[in-house]
C-alpha positions as CSV (number, residue, x, y, z in Angstrom):
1,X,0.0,0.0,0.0
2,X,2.8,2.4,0.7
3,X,4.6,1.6,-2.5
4,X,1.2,2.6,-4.6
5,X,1.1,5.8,-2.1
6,X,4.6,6.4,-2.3
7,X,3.7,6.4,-6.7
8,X,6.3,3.0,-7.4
9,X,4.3,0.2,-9.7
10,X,3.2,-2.7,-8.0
11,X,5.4,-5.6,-8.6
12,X,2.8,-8.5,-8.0
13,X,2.2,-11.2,-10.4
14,X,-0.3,-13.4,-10.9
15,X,-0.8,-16.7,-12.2
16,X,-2.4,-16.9,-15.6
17,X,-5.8,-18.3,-14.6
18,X,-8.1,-19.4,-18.1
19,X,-11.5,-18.8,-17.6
20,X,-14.5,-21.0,-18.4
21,X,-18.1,-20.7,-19.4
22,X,-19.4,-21.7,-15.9
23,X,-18.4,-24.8,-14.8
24,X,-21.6,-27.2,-14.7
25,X,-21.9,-30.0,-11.4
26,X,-23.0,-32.9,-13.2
27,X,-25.2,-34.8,-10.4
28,X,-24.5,-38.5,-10.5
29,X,-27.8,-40.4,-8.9
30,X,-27.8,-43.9,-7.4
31,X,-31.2,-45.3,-7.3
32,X,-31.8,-48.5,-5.0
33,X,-34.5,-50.6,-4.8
34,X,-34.0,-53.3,-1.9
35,X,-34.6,-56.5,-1.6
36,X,-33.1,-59.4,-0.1
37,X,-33.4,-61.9,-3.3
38,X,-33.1,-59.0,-5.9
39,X,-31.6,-55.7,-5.1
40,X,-31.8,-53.4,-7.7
41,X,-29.5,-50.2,-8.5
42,X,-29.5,-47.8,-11.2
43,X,-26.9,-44.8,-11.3
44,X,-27.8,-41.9,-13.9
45,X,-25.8,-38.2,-14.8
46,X,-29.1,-36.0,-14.8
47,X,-27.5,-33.6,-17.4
48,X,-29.8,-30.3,-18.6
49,X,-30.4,-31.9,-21.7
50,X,-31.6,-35.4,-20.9
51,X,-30.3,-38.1,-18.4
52,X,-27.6,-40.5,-19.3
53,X,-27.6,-44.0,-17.9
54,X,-24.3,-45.0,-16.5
55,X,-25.1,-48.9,-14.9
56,X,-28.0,-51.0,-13.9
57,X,-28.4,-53.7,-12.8
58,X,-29.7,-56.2,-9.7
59,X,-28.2,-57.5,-6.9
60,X,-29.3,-61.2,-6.9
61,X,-28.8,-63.5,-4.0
62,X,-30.2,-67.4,-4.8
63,X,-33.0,-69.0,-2.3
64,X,-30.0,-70.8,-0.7
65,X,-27.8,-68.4,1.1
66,X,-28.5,-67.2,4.2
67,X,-29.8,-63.7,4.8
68,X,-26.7,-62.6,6.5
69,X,-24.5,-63.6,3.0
70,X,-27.2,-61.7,1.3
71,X,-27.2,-58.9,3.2
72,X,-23.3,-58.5,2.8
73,X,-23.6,-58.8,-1.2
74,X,-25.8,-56.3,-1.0
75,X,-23.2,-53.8,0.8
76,X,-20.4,-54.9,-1.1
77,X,-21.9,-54.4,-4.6
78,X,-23.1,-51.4,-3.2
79,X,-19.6,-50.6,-2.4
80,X,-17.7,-51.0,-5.5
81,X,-20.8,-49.2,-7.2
82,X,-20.3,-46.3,-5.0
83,X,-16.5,-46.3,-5.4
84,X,-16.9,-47.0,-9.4
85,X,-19.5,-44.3,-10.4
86,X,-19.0,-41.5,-7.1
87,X,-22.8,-40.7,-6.9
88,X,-23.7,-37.4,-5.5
89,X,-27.0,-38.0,-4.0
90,X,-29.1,-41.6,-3.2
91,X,-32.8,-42.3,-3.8
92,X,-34.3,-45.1,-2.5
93,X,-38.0,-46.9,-2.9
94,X,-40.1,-45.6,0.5
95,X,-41.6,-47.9,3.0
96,X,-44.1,-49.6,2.0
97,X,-46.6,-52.1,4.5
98,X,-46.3,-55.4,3.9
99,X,-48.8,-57.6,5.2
100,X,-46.9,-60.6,6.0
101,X,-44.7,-59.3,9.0
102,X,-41.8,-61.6,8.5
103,X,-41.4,-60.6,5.0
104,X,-41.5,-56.5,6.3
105,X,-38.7,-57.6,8.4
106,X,-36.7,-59.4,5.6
107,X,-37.2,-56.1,3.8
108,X,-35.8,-53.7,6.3
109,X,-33.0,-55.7,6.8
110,X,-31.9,-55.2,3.1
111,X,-32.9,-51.5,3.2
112,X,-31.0,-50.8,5.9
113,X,-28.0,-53.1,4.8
114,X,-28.1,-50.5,1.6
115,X,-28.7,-47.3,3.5
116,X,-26.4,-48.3,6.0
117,X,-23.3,-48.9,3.4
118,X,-24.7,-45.8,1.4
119,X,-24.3,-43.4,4.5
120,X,-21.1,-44.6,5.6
121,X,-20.0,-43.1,1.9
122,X,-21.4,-40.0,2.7
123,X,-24.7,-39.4,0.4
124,X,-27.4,-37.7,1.6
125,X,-29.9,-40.3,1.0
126,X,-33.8,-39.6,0.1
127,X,-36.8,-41.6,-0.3
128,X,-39.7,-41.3,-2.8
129,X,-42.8,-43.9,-2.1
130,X,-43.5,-46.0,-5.0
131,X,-47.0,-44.3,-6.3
132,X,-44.6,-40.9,-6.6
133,X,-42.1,-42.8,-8.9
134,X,-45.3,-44.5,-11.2
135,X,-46.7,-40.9,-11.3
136,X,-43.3,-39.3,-12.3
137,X,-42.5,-41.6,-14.6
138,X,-45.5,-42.9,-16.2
139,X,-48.1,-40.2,-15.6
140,X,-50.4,-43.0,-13.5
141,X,-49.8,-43.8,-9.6
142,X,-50.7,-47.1,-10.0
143,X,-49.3,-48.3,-13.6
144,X,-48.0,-51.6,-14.1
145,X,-43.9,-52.5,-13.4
146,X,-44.1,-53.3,-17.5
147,X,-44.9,-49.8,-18.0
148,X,-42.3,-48.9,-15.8
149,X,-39.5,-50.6,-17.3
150,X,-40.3,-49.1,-21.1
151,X,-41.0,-45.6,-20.1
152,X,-37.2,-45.7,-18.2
153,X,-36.0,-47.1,-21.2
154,X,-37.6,-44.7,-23.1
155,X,-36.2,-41.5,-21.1
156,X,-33.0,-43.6,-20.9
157,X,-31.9,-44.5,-24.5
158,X,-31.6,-48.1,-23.2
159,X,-30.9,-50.5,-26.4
160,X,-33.2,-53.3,-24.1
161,X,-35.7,-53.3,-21.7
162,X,-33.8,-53.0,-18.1
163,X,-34.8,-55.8,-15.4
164,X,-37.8,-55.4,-13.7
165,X,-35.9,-55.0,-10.3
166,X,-33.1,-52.7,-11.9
167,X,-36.1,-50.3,-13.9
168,X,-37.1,-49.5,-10.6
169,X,-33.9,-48.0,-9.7
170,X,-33.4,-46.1,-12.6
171,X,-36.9,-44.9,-12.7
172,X,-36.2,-43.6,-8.5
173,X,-33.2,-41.8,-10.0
174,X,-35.2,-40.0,-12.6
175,X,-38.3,-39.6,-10.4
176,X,-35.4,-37.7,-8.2
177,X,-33.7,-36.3,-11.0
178,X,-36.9,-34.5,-12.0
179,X,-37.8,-33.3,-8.5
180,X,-34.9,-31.4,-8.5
181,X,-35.4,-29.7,-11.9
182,X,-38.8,-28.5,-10.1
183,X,-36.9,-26.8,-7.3
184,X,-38.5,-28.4,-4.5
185,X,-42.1,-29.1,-5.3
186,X,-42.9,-32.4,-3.6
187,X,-39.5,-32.4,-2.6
188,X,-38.7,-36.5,-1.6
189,X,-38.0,-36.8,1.7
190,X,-34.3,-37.0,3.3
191,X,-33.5,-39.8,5.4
């Protein structure tokens, strides 16, 4: 300050710093539908002009193993999914209540398996209940898991019709992806 009093140029120099058009956050969304037998995922880029699928797929676990070797598939595929693709934000299915209570049980067990793994990675994690998703993606609360599966691959660009199990993910993440572009209407709930 004393030197630009004083009249002597200031000798600073700074680095050449190239400017960008603003830099766009692409948000990478995992979408998880649990299940002990059949767990299935679905990570997507929501990008402004449509989202991009980056991996589906389910989690399955044969009517042999335990639930406790289940439950750990579950976490590590989640695990390697997390670490492969580096999602930004998790959507899972909401509760829903089953009638049978053992099977509600089985259920949370691999929800909370997934959450659990997914929240040790750091996402915040949200859920959107099942009608939302149909309504979002199909236009109908209540539509069929057919209709489902071709409207995601549909949105999605898929070359084939994504497993029943592993639609459902995908159509969480774009049921989530599309909430966003509302700004908060609805918003899913945080968990």
């Amino acid at each position: 300050m004393k030197q630009r009093l004083g009249g002597k140029p200031s000798r600073e120099v700074f680095p050449l710093v190239t400017r960008h058009s603003s830099p766009v956050t692409k948000k990478i969304i995992l979408g998880v539908d649990p299940s002990l037998r059949g767990t299935g995922y679905g990570v997507i880029r929501d990008e402004k002009s449509s989202p991009v699928a980056l991996a589906h797929g389910t989690i399955s676990c044969p009517k042999d193993w335990e639930r406790s070797r289940c439950l750990a598939k579950i976490s590590q595929t989640l695990r390697d999914i997390l670490r492969e693709y580096q999602p930004t934000v998790c959507v899972v299915e909401g509760l829903f209540f089953a009638q049978n209570l053992k099977t509600a049980i089985i259920m949370g067990e691999a929800r909370g398996a997934a959450m659990a793994t997914i929240a040790e990675a750091g996402l915040d994690i949200y859920e959107i209940a099942t009608r939302k998703v149909k309504q979002a993606i199909v236009g109908y609360g209540a539509a069929q898991k057919i209709a489902v599966a071709k409207m995601v691959q549909r949105m999605l660009n898929l070359a084939e019709l994504p497993a029943p199990d592993a639609a459902d993910a995908l159509a969480l993440a774009l049921a989530h992806a599309q909430e966003n572009f509302r700004q908060g209407l609805n918003a899913p709930k945080k968990i």
